[in-house]
TISE-32752 format. One record per residue: x, y, z of N, C-alpha, C, O in turn. Coordinates in steps of 0.05 Angstrom, whole numbers, plus 5000, padded with zeros to 4 digits. Each point is the difference from the previous one (the first is absolute). Last residue first. Example, Ala and Ser with C-alpha at 12.3 -4.5 7.8 and 13.67 -1.06 7.14 Angstrom:
BEGIN
525749555142501650245001498550225014501050225004499648634995498250245000501850245000502150005013
This chain:
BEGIN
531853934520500149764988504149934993500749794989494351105041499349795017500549674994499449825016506951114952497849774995498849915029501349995021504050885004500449674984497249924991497850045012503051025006499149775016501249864977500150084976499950965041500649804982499149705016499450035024498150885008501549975008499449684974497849894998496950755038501350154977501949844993501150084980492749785088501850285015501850064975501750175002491049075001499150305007502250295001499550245002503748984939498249935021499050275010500950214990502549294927500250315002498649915023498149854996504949404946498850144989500850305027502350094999500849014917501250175029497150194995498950064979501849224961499049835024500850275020499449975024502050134876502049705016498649965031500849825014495650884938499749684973500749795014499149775001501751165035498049795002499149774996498549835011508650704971500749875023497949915012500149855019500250554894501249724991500549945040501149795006493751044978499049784984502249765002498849795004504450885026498649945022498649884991499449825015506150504929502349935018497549805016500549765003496350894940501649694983501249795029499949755004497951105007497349915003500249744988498549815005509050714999499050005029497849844990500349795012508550314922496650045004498749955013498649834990511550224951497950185023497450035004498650194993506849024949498950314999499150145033498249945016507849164939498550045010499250355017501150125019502049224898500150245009497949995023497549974996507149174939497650205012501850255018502450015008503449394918499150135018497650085010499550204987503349684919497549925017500049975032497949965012510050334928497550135007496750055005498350185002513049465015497649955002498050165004499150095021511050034966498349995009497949984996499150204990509849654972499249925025497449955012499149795010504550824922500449654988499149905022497849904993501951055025498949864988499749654982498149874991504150855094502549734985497849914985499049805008497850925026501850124984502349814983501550034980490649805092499649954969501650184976499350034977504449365115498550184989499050024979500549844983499549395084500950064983499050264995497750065005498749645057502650005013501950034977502350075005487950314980500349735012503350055011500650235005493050544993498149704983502349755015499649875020500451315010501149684992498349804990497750035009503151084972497649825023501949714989500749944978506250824994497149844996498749925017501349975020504850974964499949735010497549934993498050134996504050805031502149884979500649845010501649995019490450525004500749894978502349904993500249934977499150515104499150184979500049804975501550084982498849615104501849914984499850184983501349914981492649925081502950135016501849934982502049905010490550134947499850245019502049965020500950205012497449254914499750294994500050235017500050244996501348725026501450144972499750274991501950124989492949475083502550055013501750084971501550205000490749714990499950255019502849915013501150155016496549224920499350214993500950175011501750134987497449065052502250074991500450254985502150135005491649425074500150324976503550044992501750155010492948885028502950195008499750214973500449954976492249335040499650245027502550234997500050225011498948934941498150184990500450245011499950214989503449075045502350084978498150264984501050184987495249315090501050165002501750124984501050225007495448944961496950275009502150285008500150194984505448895000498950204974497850315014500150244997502449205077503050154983498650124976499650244997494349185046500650235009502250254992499950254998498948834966498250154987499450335019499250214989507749125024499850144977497750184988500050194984504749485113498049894993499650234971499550245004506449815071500149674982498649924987500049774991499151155063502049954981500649794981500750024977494550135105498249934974501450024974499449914978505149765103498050044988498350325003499650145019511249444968498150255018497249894990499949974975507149684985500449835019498450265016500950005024502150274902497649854991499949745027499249774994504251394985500749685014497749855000497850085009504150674916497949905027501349795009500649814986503951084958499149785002498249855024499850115022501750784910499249925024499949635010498049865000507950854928498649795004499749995036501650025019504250504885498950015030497449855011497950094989510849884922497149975007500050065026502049935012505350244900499149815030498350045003499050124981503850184938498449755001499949765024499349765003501951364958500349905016498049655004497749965006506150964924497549955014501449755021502450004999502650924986499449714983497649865019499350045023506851034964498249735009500149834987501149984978504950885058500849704980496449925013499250005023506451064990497949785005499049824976499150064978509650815060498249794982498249755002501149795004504251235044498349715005499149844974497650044994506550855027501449935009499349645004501349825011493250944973500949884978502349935005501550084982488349855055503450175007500949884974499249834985491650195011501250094999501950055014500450245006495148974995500350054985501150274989501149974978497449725112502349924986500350144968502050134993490649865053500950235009502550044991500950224993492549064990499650304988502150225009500250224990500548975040500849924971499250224998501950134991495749705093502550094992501150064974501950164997489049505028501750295005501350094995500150224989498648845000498950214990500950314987501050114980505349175068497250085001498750164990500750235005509049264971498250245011498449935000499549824984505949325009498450224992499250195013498749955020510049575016497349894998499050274971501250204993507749855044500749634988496549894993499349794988505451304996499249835027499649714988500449934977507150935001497349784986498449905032500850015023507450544981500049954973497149914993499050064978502650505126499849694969499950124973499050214992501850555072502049825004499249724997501749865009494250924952502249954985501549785029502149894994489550555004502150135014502849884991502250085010488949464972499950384990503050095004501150104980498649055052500449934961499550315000501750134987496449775102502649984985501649974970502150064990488050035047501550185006503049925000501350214996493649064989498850254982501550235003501050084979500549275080501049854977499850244980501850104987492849925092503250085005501649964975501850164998489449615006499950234993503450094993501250124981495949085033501249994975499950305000501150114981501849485109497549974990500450094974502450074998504249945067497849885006497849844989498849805007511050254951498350135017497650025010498649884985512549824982497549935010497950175006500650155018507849764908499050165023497549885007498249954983510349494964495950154997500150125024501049885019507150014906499549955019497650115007499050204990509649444942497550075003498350025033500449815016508950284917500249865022496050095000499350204989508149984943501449985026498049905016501149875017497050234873499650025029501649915020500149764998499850064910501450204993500150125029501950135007497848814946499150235012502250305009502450025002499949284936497050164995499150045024497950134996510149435008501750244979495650164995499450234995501948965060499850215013501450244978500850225009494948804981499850234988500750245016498250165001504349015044500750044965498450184981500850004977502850235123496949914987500849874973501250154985504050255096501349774990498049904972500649824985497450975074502050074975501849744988501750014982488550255071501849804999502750084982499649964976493750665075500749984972502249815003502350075007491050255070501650054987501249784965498949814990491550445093502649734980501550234985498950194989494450005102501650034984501049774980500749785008491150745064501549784993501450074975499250174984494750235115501549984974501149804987500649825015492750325060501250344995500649944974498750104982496049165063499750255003501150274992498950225001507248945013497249994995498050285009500750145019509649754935499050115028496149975001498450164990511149434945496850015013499750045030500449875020508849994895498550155025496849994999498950044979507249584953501350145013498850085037501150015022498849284871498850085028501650215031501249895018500550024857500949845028498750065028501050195012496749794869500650225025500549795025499049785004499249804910501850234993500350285021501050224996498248625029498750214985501850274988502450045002497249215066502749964978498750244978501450084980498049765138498649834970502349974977502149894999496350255121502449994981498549864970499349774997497750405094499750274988501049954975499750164982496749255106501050004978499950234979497850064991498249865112499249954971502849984992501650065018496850155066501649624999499250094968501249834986495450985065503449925001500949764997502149945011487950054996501250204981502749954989500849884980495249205060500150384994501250084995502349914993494449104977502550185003499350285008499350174983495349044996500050045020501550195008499650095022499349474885498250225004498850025035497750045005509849424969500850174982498250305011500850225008502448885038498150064992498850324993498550145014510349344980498149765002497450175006498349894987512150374977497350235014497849754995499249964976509649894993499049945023498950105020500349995025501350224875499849705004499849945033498749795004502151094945498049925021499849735005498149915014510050604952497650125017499249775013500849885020503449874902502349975027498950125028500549915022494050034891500249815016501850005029499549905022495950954920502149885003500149785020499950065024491650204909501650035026503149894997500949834985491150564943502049795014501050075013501050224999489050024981502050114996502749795009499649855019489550104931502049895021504250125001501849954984491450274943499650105024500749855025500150145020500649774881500650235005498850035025499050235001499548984977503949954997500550375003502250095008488849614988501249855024503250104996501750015017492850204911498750165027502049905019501350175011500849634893499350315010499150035027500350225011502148904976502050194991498550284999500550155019493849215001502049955020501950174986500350185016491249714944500950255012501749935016500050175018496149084940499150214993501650325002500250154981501548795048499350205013500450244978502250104998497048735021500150184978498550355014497750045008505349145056497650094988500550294980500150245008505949425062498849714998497550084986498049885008511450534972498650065013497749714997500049834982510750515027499249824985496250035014499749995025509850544941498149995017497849794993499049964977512850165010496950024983498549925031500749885020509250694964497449805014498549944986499450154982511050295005498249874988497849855021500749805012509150484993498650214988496750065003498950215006508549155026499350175022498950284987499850225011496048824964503350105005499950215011497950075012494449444989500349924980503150015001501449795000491050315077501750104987501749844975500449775008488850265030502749894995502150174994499550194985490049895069502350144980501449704996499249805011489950085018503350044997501650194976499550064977490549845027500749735018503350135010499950085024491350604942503349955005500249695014498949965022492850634962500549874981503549815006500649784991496650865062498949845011499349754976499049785005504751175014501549795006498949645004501049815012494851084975502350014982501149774998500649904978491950175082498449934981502650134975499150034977503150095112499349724996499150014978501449834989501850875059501049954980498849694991501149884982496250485093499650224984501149934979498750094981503149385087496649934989500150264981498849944979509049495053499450255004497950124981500350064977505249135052497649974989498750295002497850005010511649545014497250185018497450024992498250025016507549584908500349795041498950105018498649865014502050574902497849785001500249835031498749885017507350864965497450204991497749715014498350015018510849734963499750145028496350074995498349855008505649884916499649735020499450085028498749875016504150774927497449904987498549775019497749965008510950445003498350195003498049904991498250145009509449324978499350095030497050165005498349935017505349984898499049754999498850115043497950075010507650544959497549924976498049775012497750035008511950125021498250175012496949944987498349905013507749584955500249985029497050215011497749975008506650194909498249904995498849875019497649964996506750965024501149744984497649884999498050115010507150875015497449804998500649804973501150004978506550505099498449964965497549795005499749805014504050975062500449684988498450004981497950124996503050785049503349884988499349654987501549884985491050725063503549945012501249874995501049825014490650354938501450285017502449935011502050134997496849134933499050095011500650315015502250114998500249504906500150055022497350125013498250144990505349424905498550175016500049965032499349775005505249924911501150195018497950065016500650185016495749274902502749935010500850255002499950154981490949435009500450214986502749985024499649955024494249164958501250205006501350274994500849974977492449274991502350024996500650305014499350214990492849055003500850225010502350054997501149835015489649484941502850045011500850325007498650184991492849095018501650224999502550115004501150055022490149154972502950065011501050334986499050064978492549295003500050135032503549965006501049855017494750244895498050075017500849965024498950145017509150014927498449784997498050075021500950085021506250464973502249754980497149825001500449774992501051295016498449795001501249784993501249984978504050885041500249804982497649795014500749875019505151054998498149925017498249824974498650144985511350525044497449844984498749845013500649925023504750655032500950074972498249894977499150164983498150025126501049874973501750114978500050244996497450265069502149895014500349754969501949974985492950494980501250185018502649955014502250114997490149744911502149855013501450245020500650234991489350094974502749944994501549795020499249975023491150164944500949895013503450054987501049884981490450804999501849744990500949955024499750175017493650634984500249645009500849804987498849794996503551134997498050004986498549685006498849864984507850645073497650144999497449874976497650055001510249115024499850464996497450075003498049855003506249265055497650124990499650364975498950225003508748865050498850385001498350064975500850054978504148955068499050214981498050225002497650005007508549445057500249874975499250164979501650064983499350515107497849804994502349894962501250154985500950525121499549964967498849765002499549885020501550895057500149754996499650044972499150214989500050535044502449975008501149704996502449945001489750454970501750204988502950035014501950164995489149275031501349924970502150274993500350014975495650085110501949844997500949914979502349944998491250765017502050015005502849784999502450054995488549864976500450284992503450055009501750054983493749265057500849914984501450224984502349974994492750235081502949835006501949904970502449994997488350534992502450145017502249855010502250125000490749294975500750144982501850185005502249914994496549305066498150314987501950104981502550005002499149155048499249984988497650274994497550004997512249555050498550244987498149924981500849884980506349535068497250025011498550184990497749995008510649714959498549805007497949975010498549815000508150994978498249844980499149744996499449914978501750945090501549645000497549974973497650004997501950805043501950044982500849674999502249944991488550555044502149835013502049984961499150014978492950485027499349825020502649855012499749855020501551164926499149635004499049925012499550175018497650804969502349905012499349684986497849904994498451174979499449695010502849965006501850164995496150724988498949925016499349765004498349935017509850664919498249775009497750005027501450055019507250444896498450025027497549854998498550004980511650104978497849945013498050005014500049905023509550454909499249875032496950064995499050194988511849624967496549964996498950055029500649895021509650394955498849875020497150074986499350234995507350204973500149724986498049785016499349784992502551464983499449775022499849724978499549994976503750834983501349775028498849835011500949785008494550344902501650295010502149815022500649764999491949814947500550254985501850185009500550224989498048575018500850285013500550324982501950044985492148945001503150194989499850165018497750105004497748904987499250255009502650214999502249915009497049114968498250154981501250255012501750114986500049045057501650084983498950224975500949984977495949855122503650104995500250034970500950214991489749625011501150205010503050105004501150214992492648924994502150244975501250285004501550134985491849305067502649925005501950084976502550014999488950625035500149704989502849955006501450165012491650684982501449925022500249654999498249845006497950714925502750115003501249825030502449945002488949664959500650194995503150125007501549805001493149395013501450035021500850344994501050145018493649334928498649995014501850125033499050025022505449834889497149955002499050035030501549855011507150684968500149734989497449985006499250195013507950564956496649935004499949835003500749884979508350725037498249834978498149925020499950025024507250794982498949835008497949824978499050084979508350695019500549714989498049835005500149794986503751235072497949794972500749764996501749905015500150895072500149704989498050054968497850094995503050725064502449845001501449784986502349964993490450624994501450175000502349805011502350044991489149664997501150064975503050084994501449944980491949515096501850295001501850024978502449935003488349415008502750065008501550234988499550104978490449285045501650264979502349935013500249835018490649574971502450065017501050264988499150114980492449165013500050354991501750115015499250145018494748914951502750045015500850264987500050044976490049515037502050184985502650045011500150115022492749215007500850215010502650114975502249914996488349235033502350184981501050225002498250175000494349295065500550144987503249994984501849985016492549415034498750215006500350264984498350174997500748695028501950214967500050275007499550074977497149045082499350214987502150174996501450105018498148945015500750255006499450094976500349874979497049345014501649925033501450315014501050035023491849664907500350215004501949985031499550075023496949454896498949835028500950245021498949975022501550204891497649904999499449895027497849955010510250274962499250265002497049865006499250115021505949174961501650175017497150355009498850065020500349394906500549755025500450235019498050105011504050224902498150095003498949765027497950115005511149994978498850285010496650015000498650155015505948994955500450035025499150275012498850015022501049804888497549895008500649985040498249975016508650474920496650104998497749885018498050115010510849644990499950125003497750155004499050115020500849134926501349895023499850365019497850005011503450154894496749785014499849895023497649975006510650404959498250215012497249894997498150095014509449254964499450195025499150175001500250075024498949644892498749845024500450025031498349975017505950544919496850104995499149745018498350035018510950054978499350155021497250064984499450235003506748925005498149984985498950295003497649955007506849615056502150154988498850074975501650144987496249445110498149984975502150274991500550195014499449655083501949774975499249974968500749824986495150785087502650035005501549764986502549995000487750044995501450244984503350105007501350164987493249075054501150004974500350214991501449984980497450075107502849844998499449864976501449804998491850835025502250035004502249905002501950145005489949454982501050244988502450115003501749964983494949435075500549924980500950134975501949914986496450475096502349865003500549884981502350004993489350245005500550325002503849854993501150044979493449325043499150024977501850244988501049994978498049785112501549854993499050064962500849794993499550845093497849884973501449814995502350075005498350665081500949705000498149934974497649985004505850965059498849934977500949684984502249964990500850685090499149765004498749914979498949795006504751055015497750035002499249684992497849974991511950285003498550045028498049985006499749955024507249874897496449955000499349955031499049805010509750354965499450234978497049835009498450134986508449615087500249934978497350224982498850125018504049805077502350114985499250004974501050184987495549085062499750285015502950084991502149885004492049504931501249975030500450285007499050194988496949544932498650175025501050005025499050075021502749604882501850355015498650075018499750235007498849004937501249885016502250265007502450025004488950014948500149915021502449915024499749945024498050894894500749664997499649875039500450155019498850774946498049955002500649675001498249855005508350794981499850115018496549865014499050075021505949864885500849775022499149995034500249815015497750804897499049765005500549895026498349945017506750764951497550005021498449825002498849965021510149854941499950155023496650055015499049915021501749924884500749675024500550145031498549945019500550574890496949955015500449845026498549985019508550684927499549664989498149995025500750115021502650674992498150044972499049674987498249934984508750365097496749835006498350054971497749914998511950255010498849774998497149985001498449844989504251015033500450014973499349634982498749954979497450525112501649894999500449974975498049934989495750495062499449944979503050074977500550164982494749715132501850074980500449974973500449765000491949985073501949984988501450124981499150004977494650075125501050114964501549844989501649945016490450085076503250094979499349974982497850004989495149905094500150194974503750014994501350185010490549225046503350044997499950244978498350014982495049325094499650184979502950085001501549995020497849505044498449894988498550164976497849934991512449755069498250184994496949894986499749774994510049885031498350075023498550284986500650245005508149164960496549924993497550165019497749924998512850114997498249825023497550054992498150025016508150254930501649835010498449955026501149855017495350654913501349774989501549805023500349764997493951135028499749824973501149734993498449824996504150645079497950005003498749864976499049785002509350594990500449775016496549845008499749765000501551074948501649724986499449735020499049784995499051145040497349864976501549714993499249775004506650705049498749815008498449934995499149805010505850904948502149625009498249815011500349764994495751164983500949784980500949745007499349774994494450765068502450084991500549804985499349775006490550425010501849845015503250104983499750074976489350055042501850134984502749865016500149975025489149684976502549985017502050124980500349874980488850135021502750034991502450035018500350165018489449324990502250175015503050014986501749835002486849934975502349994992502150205016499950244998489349264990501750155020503549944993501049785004489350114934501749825010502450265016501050194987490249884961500349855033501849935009500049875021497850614895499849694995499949935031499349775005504151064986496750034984499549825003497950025013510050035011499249975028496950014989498049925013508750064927499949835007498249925037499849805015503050944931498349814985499349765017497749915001508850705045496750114992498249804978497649975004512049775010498650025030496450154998497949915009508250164911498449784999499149865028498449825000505751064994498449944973498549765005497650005004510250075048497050145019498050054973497650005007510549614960498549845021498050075022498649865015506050664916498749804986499449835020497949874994507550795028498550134995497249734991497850005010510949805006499450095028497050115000498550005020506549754897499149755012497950075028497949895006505950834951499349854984498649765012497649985000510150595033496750125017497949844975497750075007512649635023497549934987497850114999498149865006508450315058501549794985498649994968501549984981494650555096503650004989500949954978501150144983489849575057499750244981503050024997500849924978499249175045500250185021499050294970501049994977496048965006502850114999498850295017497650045003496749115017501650164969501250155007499950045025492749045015503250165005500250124964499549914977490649805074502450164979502550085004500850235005490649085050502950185006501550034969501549834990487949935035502949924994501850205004499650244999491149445066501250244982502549844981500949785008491749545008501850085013500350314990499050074978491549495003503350004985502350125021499450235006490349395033502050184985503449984989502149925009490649285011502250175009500450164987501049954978490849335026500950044983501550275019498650135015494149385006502749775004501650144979500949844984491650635052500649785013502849855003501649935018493350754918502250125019500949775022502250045011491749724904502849965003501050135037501349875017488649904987502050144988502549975001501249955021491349735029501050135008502550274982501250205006493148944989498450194998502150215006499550174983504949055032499550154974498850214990500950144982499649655114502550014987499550034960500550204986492849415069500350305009502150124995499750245001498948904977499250074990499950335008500050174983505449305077501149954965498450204968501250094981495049705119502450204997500549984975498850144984495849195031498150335008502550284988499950194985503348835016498250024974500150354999501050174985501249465099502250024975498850064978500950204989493849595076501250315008501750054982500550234991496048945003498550084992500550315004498950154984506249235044500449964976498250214987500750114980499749725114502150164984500449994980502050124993490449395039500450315006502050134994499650224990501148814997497950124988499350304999499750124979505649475085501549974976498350134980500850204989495449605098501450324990501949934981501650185000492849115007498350245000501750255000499750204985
C-alpha cells in the first residue's frame, strides 16, 4: 500500500513538473568570458569585443570582456586553453599565402596545449581534408581539397572570421630607402638587412614597437611578434622572396630525388654567431630536435618528415612518410637551424628561462640585446655570406606603451618605421609629413573570434552558427576601421584568390536572424531576458 502511494506521488509530481514548463529543467547560459587585447595594444580588437558584448547581450547572452596584455592573451589562448570566447590574429605571414598554415590551425592533432587549435575543434572528415591537400601536388586538385575543407570548416563555424586589415606602415624617407613589399607583411619583413639603404650617417635602423615576443626560444614562441623577431637572427634552408619563390639559403640546392625523399646540398662557409660552421650535423640535429619535443606549433611543418640522412658532409636527403606538397616552400623556409654544439644538452628545451635561452643563430643580423619592455637590438653579422649586401650596422626596436607612443615617434623622427599598421587616424595625419612615406598592401592574415568548444553551448554548432549572425562585422570595418579592410568570410583570404572559396557562406549581421536560428535549436529567454539551454 505505501509502495503504491509513492508511486502514485511520483507520477503527481512528475506531471506537475511538466505542466510546469521548460523553466524547470532547463539552465541559463552561463556569462562567457571575452579575453582581447588591452585598448593599448589593439584599440581594434578592444573596441570589437564591447561591439559584440552588446549584441550579444540582445540574444540573452551575458558577456564579460576581459582586456588582457599581449604575453598573456597568448598564454591564455594557446598555452592553457583557459578561455571561452577569444579574439586574435594571425599574421599574414608571406608563407602563409600557401593555405596549409591556416588550414592546419583547425586539424585535430593541434589541440594539445600550445598547439594552433585551442578552441578544440575535432572533424575527422575536416582532418581528412586537410592531410590530402598537403600531399596532392596536382595544385587544381589540391585546391578542391582546400576548398571543400574552408567550406566544412566555416559552416561548422569553430570561430568566426571577423575581419581583414589593410596593412598601412610608413617610414622616414629622410634616412632609409630600399624597402620592399612583401604580401601581407608589407615593409616590415625579413628582407629588411638586405634591402634597406642608409641616406645619410645614421646606419642604425630603428624601431618602434608596442608588441613584444612571447619568449625568444625558438622552441617555445608561438606569436607572431616572436617570430617577427627571431627569423632575422636565425636562418632557414630556404628563404622565401617577396615574390614567393623558394630560394636555396643555408641550402645550396635542393633536388627532389622522389615523392618521398629530398635531396639537400649544402651551401659551403657558412657560420654560426660564434665562429662554428654549420654543417650538415647541424641540419639533420635541428629537424630531429623540432620532432623529439614535438613542438606543437610547428607540428603540422614537420610532420610529413620520417627522417634526415646524412649522405656526406655536404649532402642530406629528407626522407618523408607521405608525399608533401609544400615541404620545401613552407616547412624548409621556416624552421630555423640550430647550432647542435648549443642545444644538444638542453633536454627540456620549452622549460628554459629567460637568461638560459640560446641567442646564438646564423642569420644576417646577430642577437645583441633585449631589454623586455624598453628595447632590443641585432647588429650586423659581418661573417654573413651575404654580408657585402647589407648596407645597415645594426637594427633596433624602441618599446612603447601603446601604438599611440609608436605614432608620436615615427612624427618626431626618433623611428625609422613602426613593425604594426597605423590606425586610421593616423594614416591621415601621417599622410602629410613629408619626412614620411606610406606603403599599403592588402593583408591575408585574418582576426578571429574563436569558441572553446569544450564550453557549453559553445560545442554545440547550431548555437555557434545563430550567434555568428550576432558579430557587426560591418560596424567594426567601417567604423573602427574607417574602411580599410574586409568583414571576414573564411581563414583563407579573398585577396588569396586561388585559394579562396567563394562559396564560403557569409554570415551577415542579423539580430533577428540570430534569434530565429536559436529558436530552431531548442534555446529560449526566461522572464529575466536571459538565454536558456534546450530542454531536450
Amino acid at each position: 500500500m505505501k509502495n503504491s502511494l509513492y508511486s502514485l506521488l511520483i507520477v503527481f509530481f512528475v506531471g506537475v513538473l511538466l505542466l510546469s514548463g521548460p523553466s524547470v529543467f532547463a539552465t541559463q547560459i552561463p556569462e562567457l568570458r571575452l579575453n582581447t587585447t588591452t585598448e593599448g595594444y589593439d584599440h581594434i580588437r578592444y573596441e570589437a569585443a564591447f561591439l559584440i558584448q552588446e549584441a550579444f547581450e540582445e540574444l540573452g547572452i551575458k558577456v564579460n570582456v576581459l582586456p588582457t596584455e599581449f604575453t598573456s592573451l597568448i598564454e591564455t589562448f594557446y598555452d592553457r586553453q583557459d578561455f571561452d570566447l577569444c579574439i586574435q590574429g594571425w599574421g599574414g605571414r608571406i608563407d602563409r599565402l600557401d593555405p596549409h598554415h591556416f588550414l592546419s590551425t583547425l586539424h585535430s592533432d593541434q589541440i594539445d596545449l600550445g598547439g594552433v587549435n585551442p578552441g578544440h575543434y575535432i572533424n575527422s572528415r575536416y582532418d581528412e581534408l586537410f592531410e590530402s591537400q598537403a600531399v596532392e601536388f596536382d595544385v587544381n586538385k589540391r585546391r578542391e581539397f582546400v576548398f571543400e575543407a574552408q567550406l566544412l570548416a566555416m559552416e561548422e563555424q569553430p570561430f568566426t572570421v571577423l575581419y581583414f586589415r589593410d596593412e598601412v606602415l610608413a617610414y622616414n624617407n629622410k634616412n632609409f630607402d630600399g624597402f620592399v613589399t612583401v604580401p601581407g607583411e608589407n615593409i616590415y619583413n625579413e628582407w629588411i638587412p638586405l634591402d634597406v639603404v642608409p641616406l645619410g650617417d645614421k646606419t642604425t635602423l630603428s624601431i618602434g614597437t608596442s608588441q613584444e615576443p612571447d619568449t625568444i626560444n625558438p622552441l617555445a614562441s608561438n606569436s607572431h611578434w616572436g617570430w617577427m623577431f627571431l627569423r632575422l637572427f636565425y636562418d632557414k634552408l630556404v628563404q622565401l622572396s617577396p615574390e614567393v619563390e623558394p630560394i636555396p639559403w643555408i641550402a645550396k640546392e635542393i633536388n627532389p630525388v622522389d615523392d618521398l625523399t629530398i635531396e639537400v646540398v649544402m651551401r659551403e662557409g657558412m657560420t654560426f654567431h660564434d665562429g662554428e660552421p654549420i654543417t650538415v650535423e647541424d641540419v639533420q640535429f635541428t629537424y630531429h630536435y623540432y620532432m623529439e619535443n614535438d613542438f606543437v606549433y610547428f607540428r603540422a611543418f614537420y610532420s610529413p618528415l620520417d627522417n634526415v640522412e646524412i649522405i656526406d658532409n655536404q649532402t642530406l636527403h629528407f626522407h618523408l612518410n607521405s608525399p608533401a606538397a609544400n615541404f620545401i616552400t613552407v616547412t624548409m623556409s621556416q624552421i630555423p637551424i640550430l647550432p647542435k654544439h648549443i642545444w644538444v644538452d638542453i633536454e627540456e628545451p620549452d622549460q628554459l628561462a629567460p637568461d638560459q635561452i640560446p641567442t646564438v643563430g646564423s642569420g644576417p643580423m646577430k642577437f645583441d640585446r633585449y631589454d623586455r619592455g624598453e628595447y632590443k637590438r641585432l647588429v650586423k653579422f659581418e661573417d654573413y655570406f651575404m654580408a657585402d649586401e647589407i648596407d645597415i650596422d645594426a637594427i633596433e626596436w624602441i618599446i612603447y606603451a601603446d601604438s599611440e607612443g609608436v605614432f608620436t615617434g615615427l612624427l618626431t623622427g626618433e623611428v625609422d618605421m613602426p613593425t604594426w599598421r597605423l590606425d586610421p587616424a593616423q594614416i591621415d595625419l601621417a599622410e602629410v609629413e613629408d619626412h614620411l612615406t606610406l606603403v599599403s598592401v592588402e593583408d591575408h592574415g585574418y582576426y578571429h573570434m574563436t569558441y572553446n568548444l569544450q564550453v557549453p553551448p559553445l560545442d554545440d554548432v547550431a548555437f555557434r552558427r545563430a550567434i555568428a549572425h550576432a558579430i557587426p562585422k560591418d560596424t567594426i570595418v567601417n567604423v573602427l576601421m574607417d574602411g580599410r579592410g574586409e568583414p571576414g568570410v573564411s581563414m583563407v583570404a579573398p585577396s588569396n584568390a586561388f585559394w579562396f572559396n567563394p562559396e564560403t557562406p557569409v554570415f551577415e549581421y542579423n539580430l533577428e536572424r540570430a534569434k530565429e536560428l536559436l529558436e530552431e535549436a531548442g534555446y529560449w529567454l526566461d522572464d529575466e531576458g536571459r538565454l536558456n539551454f534546450p530542454t531536450n
